[in-house]
C-alpha positions as CSV (number, residue, x, y, z in Angstrom):
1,X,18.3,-15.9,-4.5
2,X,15.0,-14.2,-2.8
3,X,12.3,-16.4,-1.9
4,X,8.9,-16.6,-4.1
5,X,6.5,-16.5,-1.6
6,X,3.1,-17.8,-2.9
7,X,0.7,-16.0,-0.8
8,X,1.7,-12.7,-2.8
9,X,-1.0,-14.1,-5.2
10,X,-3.9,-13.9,-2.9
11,X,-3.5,-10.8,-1.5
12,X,-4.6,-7.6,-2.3
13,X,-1.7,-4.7,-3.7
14,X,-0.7,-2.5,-1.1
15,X,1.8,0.3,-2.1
16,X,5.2,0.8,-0.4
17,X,5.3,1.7,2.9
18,X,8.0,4.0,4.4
19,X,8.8,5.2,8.1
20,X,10.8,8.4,8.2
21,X,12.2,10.2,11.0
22,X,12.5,13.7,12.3
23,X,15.9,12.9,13.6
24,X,18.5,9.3,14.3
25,X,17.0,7.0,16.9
26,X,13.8,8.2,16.7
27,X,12.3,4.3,16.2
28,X,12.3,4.2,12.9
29,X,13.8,0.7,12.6
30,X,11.9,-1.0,15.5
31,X,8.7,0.7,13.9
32,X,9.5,-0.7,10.8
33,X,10.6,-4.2,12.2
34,X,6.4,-4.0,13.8
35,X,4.9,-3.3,10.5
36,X,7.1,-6.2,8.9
37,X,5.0,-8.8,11.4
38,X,2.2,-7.1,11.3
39,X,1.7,-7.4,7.4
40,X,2.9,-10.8,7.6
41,X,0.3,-11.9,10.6
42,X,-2.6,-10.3,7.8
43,X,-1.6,-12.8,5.1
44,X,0.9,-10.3,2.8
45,X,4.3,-11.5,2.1
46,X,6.4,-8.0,3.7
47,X,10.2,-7.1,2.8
48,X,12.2,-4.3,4.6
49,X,14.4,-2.5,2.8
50,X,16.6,0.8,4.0
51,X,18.7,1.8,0.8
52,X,21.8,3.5,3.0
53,X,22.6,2.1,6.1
54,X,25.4,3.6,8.2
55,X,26.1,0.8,11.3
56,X,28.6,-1.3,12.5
57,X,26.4,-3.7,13.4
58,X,25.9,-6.6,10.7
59,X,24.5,-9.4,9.5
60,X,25.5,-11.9,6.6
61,X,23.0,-13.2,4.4
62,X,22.9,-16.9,3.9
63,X,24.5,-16.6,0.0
64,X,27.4,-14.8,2.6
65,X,26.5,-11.4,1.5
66,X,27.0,-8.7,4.1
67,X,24.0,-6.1,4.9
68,X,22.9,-4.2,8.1
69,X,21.6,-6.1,11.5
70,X,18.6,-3.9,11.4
71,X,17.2,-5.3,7.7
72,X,18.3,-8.8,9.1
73,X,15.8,-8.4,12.0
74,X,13.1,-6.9,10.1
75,X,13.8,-9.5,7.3
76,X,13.4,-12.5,10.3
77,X,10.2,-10.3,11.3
78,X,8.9,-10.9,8.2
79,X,9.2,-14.1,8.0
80,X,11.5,-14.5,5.1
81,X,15.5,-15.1,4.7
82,X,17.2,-11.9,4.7
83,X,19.2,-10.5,1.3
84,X,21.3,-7.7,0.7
85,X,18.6,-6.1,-1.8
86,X,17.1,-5.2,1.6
87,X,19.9,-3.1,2.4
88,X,22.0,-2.2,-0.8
89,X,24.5,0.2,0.7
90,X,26.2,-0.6,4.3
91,X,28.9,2.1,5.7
92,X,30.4,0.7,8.3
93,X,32.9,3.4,9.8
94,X,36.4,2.8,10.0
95,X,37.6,6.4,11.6
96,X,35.6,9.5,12.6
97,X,35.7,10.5,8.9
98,X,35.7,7.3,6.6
99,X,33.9,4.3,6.6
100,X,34.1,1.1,4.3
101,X,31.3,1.2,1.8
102,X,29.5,-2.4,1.2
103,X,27.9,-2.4,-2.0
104,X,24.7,-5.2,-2.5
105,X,26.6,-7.1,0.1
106,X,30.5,-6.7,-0.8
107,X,33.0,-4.5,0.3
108,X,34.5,-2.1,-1.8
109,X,36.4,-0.3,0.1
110,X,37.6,2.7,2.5
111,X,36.3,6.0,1.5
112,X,36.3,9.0,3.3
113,X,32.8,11.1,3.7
114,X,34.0,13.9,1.2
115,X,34.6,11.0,-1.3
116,X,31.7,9.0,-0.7
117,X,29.7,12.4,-1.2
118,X,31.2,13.8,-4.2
119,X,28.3,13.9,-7.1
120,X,30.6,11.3,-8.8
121,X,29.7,8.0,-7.9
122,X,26.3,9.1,-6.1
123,X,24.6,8.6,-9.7
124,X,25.6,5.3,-10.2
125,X,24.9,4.3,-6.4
126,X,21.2,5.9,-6.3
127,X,21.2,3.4,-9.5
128,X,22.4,0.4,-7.9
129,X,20.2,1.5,-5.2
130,X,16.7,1.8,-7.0
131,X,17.3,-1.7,-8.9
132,X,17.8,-3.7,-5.5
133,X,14.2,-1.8,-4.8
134,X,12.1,-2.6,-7.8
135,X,13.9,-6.1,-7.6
136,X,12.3,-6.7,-4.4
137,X,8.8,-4.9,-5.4
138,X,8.3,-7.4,-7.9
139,X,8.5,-10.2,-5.2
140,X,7.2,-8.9,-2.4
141,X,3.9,-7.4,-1.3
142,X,4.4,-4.6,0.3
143,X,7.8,-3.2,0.8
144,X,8.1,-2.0,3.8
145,X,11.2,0.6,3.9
146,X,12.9,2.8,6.4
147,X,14.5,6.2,6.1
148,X,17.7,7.2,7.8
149,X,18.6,10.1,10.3
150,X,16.3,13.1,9.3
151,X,14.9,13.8,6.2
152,X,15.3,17.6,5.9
153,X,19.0,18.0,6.0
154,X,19.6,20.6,3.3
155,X,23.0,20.0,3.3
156,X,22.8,16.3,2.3
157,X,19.8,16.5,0.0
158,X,21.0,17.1,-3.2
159,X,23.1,14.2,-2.8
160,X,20.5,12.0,-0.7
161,X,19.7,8.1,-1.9
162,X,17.9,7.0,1.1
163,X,15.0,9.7,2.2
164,X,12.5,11.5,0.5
165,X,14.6,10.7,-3.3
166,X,13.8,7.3,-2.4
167,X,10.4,7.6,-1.3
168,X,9.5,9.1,-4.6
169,X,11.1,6.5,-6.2
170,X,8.9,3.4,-4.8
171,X,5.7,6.6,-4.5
172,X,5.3,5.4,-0.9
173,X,2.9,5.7,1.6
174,X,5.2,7.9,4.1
175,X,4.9,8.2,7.6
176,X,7.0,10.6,10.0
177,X,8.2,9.2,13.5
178,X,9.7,11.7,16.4
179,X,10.8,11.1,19.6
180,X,8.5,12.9,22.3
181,X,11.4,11.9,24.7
182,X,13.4,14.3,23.2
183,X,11.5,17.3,23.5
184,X,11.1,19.7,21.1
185,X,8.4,18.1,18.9
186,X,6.3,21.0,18.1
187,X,9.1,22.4,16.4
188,X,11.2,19.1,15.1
189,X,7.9,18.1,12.7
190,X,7.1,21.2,11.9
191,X,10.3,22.2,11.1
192,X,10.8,18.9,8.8
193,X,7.9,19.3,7.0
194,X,8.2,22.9,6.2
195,X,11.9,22.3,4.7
196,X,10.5,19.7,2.4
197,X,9.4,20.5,-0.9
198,X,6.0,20.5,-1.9
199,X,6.0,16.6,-4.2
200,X,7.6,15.4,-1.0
201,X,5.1,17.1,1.4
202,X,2.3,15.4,-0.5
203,X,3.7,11.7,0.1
204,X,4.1,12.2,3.9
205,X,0.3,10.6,5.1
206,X,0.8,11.2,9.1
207,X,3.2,11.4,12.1
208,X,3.9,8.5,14.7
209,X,4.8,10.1,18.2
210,X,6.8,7.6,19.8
211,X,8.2,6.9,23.7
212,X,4.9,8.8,25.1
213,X,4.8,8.1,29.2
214,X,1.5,8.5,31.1
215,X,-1.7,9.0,30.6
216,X,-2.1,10.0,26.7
217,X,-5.5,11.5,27.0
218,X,-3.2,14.5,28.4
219,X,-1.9,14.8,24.5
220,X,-5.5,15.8,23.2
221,X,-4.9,19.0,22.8
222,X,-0.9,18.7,21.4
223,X,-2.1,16.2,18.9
224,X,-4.4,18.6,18.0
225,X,-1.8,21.2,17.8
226,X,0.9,18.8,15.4
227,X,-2.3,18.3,13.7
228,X,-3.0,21.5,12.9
229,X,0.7,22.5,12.2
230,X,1.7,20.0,9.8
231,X,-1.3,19.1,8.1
232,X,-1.4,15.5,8.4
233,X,-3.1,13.5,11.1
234,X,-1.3,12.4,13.9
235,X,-2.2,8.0,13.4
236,X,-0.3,6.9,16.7
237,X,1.2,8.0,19.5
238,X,3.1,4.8,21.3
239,X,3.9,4.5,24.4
240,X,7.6,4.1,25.9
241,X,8.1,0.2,26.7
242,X,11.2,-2.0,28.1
243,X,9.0,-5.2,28.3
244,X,9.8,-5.8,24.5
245,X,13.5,-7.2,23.4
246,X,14.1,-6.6,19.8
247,X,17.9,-5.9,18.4
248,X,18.7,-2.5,18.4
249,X,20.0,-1.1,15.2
250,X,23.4,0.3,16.2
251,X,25.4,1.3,19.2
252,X,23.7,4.3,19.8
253,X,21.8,1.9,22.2
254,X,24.9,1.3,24.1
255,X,24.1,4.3,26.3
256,X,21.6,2.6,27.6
257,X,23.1,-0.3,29.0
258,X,24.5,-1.2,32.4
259,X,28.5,0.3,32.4
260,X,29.4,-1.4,36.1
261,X,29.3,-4.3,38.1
262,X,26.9,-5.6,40.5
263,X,26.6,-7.9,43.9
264,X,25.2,-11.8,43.1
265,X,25.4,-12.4,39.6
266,X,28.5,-13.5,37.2
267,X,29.4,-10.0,36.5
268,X,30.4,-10.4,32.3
269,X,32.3,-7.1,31.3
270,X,32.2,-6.2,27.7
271,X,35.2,-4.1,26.5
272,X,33.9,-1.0,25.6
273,X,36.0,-0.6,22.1
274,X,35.9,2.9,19.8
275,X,34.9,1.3,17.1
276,X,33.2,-2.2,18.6
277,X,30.6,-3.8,16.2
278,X,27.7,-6.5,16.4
279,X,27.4,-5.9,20.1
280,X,23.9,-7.5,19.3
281,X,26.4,-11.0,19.8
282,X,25.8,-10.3,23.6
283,X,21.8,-10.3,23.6
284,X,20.9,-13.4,24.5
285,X,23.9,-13.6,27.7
286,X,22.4,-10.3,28.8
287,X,19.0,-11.9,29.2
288,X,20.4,-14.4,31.3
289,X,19.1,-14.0,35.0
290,X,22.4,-15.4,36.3
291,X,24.2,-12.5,34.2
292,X,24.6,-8.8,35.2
293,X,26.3,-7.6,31.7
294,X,27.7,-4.3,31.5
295,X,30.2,-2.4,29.1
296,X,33.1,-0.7,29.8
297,X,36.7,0.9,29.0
298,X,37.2,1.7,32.9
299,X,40.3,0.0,34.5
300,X,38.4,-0.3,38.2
301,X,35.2,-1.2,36.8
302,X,36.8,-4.6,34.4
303,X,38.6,-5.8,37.5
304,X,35.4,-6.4,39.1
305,X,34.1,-8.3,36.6
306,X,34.4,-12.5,36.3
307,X,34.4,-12.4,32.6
308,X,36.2,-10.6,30.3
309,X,35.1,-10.4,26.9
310,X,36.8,-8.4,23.9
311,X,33.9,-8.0,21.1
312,X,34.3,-6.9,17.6
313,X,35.8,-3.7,16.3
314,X,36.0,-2.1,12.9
315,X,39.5,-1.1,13.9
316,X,41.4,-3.5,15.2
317,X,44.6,-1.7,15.5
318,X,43.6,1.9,16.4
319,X,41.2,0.1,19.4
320,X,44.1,-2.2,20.2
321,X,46.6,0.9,20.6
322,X,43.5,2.8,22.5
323,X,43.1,0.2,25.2
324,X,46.9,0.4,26.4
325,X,46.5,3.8,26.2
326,X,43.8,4.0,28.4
327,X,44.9,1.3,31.3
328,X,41.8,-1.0,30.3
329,X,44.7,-3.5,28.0
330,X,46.1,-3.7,31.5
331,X,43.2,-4.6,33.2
332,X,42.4,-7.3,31.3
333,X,46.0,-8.9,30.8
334,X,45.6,-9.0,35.3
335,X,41.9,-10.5,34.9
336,X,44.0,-13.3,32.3
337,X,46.5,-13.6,35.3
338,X,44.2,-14.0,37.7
339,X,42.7,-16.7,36.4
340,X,39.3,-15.0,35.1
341,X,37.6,-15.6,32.0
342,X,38.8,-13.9,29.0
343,X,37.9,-14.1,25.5
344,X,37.4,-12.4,22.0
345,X,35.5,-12.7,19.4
346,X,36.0,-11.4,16.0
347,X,38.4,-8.1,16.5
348,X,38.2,-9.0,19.6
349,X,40.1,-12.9,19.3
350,X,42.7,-10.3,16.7
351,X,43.7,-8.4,19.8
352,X,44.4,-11.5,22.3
353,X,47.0,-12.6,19.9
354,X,50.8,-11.4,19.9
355,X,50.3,-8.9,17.2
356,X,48.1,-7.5,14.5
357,X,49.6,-6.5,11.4
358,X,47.7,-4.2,8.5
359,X,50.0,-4.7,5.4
360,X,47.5,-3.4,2.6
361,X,45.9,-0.7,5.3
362,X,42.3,-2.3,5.1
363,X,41.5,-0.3,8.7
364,X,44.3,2.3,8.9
365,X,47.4,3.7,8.2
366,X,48.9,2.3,11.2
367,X,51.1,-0.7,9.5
368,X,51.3,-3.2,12.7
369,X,50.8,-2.9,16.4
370,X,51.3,-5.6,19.6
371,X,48.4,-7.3,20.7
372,X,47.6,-8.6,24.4
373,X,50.5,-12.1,23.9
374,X,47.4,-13.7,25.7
375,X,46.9,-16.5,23.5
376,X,49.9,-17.5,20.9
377,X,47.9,-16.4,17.7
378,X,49.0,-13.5,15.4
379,X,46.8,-12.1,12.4
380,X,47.8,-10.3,10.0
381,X,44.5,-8.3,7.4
382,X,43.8,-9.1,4.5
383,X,42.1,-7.1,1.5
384,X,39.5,-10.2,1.1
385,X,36.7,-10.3,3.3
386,X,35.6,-13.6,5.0
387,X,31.2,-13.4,5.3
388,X,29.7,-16.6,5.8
389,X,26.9,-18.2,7.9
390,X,28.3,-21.4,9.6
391,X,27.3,-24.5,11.7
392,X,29.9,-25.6,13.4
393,X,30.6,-27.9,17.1
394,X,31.9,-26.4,19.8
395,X,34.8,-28.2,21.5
396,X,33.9,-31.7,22.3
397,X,30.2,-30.8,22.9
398,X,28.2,-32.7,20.7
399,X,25.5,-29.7,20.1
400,X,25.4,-27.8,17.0
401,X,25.8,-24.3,17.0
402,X,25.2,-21.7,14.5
403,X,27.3,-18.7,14.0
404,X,28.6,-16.2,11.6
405,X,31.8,-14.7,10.5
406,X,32.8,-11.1,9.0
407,X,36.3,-10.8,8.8
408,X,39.3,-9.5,6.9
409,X,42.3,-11.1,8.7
410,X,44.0,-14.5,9.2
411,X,45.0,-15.7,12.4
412,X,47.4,-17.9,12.3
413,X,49.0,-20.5,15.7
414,X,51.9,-21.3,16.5
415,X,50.7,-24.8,17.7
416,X,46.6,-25.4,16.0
417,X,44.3,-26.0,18.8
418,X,40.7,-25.0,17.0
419,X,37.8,-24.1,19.3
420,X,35.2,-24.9,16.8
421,X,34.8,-27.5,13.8
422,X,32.6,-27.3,10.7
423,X,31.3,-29.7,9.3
424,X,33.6,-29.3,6.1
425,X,36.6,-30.1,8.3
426,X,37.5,-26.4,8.7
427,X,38.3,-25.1,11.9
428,X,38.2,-21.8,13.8
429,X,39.4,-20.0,17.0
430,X,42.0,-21.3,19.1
431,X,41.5,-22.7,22.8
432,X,43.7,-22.6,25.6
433,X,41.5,-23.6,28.4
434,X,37.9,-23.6,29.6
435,X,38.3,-20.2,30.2
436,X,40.4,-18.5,27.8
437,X,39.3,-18.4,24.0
438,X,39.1,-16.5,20.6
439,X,37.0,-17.3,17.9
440,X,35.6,-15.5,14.5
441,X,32.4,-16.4,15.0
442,X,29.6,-13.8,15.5
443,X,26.7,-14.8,17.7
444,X,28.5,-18.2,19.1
445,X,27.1,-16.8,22.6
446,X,23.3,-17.2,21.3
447,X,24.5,-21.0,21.6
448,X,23.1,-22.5,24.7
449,X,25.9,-24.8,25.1
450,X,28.3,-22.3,24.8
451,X,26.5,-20.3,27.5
452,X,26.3,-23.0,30.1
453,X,30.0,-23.9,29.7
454,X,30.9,-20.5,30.1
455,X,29.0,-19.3,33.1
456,X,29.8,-23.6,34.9
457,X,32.9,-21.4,36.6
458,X,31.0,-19.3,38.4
459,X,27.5,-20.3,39.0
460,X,25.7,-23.4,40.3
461,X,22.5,-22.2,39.5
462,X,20.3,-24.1,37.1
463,X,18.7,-22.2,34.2
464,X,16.8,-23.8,31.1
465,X,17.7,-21.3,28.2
466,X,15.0,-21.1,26.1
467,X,14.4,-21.7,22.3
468,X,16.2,-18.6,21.0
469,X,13.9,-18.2,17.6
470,X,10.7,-19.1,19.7
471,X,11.8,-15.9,22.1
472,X,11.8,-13.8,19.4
473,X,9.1,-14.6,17.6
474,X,7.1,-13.9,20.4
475,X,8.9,-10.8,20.5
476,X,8.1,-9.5,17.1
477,X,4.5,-10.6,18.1
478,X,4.3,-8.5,21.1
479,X,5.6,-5.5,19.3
480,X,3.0,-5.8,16.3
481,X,0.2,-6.1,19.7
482,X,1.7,-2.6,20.7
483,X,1.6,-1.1,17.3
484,X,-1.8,-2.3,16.5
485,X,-3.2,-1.0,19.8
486,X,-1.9,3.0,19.6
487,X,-1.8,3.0,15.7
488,X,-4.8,3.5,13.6
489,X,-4.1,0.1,11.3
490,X,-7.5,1.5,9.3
491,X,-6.3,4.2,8.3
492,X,-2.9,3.0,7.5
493,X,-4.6,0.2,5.2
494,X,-6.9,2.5,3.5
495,X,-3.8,4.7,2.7
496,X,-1.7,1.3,1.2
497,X,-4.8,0.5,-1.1
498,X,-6.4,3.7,-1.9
């Protein structure tokens, strides 16, 4: 269930909220993750909600209901557990051209974008859609909600249940981010406006200009111009920042991160999988300063590394068959040899067994395939899926760790050697040594003793890791400093009450 929250009583109403972009990755979700703190630091009780999602990066809710990272994050932001109201559609794809489709948390299946845009169906999901809205309007004060890619593609609009539709819905407050990174600006909010009919013109209240370097007193005159084309006032331009750590919302952010290794740290190579998913289980190791973490798929650059690690994948199969194909399979079955550090999480553990088999075609048509024979597991996938939060020990360490799994397979061992144990007297992952391991559970590496046994091999240098939660907590506070420093906060209140 959602959370009452008592405050909600003695604060004043402030409408929905709603951050749109002119394009994907624009900041849309981090901007939204601000306002979530923000609203919460001035005494209202916030919720996030984004009513289509596309990501393979998730998050399970703690009644073990599946929803999108991002919501998660902006959920934690706000202060409040997270629930799959906040994000009532998840496509997480499967293949260039399908996805699974998780409805208000559960999977429903595989569908391929021409089915899952047919006008069939998009009735009774816009329906499903609005419900988890209102449901959270009525508890929560305001709703803070974030669009998805641009909001003027013709093409999609007739059939859209996430953008402007949705905005009209809730009659939010709607604000338009870009990316001056980009280029192109002038054009890119103009453009967006123009194609947007006139009811949806009127709800749009001002433009954020985000990732703005040096001196912004050099804008005067192009916020004047944006101004003057779109017809809203330009209420913040922010500037571009890397001092801030907040989980990104899918792997579009992957291109920013280090892809080689590097002389005097424990270099911790990440396979770099088609389809790999909740990469945001590496965060915490890749602000380690012992730890130079870097993706790749490149033969050369995964035999530099110390530590081998197989993340999660959407497609276990197809990513397993794509890794022999392109010499990085081999590469890591040599680092295994070689007596390096090698394990998988999630798909990942899937792939280190002997082989992966796909009976009822939950992630492709491809029936079975071999994994790596690295540790003596084999899974087969099932057409249930496995989403639950867990607490759970970690070998014969007597700290508790917390975790998470999202699953459809069984892996089974020939011999059971469990990694972890919950406190139910289940078991997960299997163990062959210290330095070769699989387990289902997402974020086991934001575990500090998990951390320090795995980086004991290859580093004698001491480092306290800090309280996790307290690190980002002070996060989200430093990024509602930023936004309340370049955004007019006035303004935006006076819109929210007015």
């Amino acid at each position: 269930m959602i959370k009452d929250t008592e405050s909600i009583e003695n604060t004043a109403y402030l409408k929905p909220v709603m951050f749109v972009g002119t394009a994907s990755d624009v900041g849309k979700s981090i901007i939204t993750t601000g306002f979530c703190r923000i609203f919460k630091q001035d005494g209202y009780a916030p919720a996030p909600f984004k009513a289509q999602n596309m990501s393979l990066n998730s998050y399970v809710t703690a009644e073990g209901f599946e929803i999108g990272r991002a919501q998660a994050v902006q959920a934690e932001a706000a202060g409040i557990s997270c629930h799959a109201d906040m994000n009532p559609v998840l496509l997480k794809p499967t293949t260039d051209k399908s996805s699974q489709v998780i409805l208000l948390g559960k999977a429903i299946g595989n569908m391929s974008a021409r089915d899952y845009f047919k006008p069939e169906g998009r009735a009774q999901l816009f329906a499903e859609v609005k419900k988890a809205f209102h449901r959270l309007a009525v508890k929560y004060n305001p709703v803070v909600m974030e669009g998805a890619g641009s909001i003027s593609e013709l093409n999609l609009k007739s059939r859209d249940i996430t953008n402007m539709r949705m905005a009209k819905e809730a009659e939010a407050v709607t604000y338009l981010v870009t990316d001056i990174e980009r280029g192109g600006i002038f054009a890119s909010l103009y453009g967006t406006i123009a194609l947007l009919d006139e009811d949806e013109r009127k709800l749009i209240k001002g433009i954020i200009i985000n990732k703005f370097r040096g001196d912004v007193s050099l804008f005067a005159e192009g916020k004047k111009k944006v101004e003057e084309l779109c017809g809203v006032p330009v209420i913040g331009i922010l500037p571009y920042f890397k001092d801030i750590v907040i989980e990104q919302e899918d792997s579009v952010a992957l291109t920013q991160k280090m892809t080689r290794a590097v002389d005097g740290k424990v270099n911790i190579v990440i396979i770099l999988f088609n389809r790999l998913s909740n990469f945001t289980d590496f965060n915490r190791l890749e602000n380690d300063p012992r730890v130079n973490l870097f993706y790749s798929n490149n033969a050369e650059e995964i035999s530099k590394a110390d530590i081998v690690i197989l993340p999660g994948t959407k497609n276990t199969i197809e990513d397993a068959i794509a890794i022999r194909n392109n010499g990085a399979a081999k590469a890591i079955n040599e680092a295994f040899k070689n007596g390096k550090t090698v394990i998988g999480i999630c798909g990942g553990y899937q792939m280190m067994g002997g082989s992966i088999a796909d009976p009822h075609r939950v992630e492709s048509n491809i029936p079975e395939t071999a994994g790596l024979d690295i540790l003596p597991v084999q899974t087969i996938l099932l057409a249930e899926k496995t989403t639950r939060q867990c607490f759970f020990t970690y070998q014969n360490l007597k700290d508790k760790c917390t975790g998470y799994e999202i699953h459809m397979g069984e892996t089974l061992a020939t011999e059971a050697k469990p990694l972890n144990f919950l406190p139910d007297g289940q078991t997960d992952g299997y163990w062959l040594n210290n330095k070769c391991w699989g387990t289902y559970m997402h974020g086991i590496l934001d575990n500090p003793a998990v951390i320090n046994q795995l980086l004991a091999e290859y580093t004698a240098v001491e480092h306290t890791i800090t309280d996790y939660a307290q690190y980002k907590e002070e996060q989200y506070d430093k990024l509602a400093a930023l936004l309340r420093e370049h955004i007019d906060m006035e303004y935006v209140y006076q819109s929210l009450k007015s």
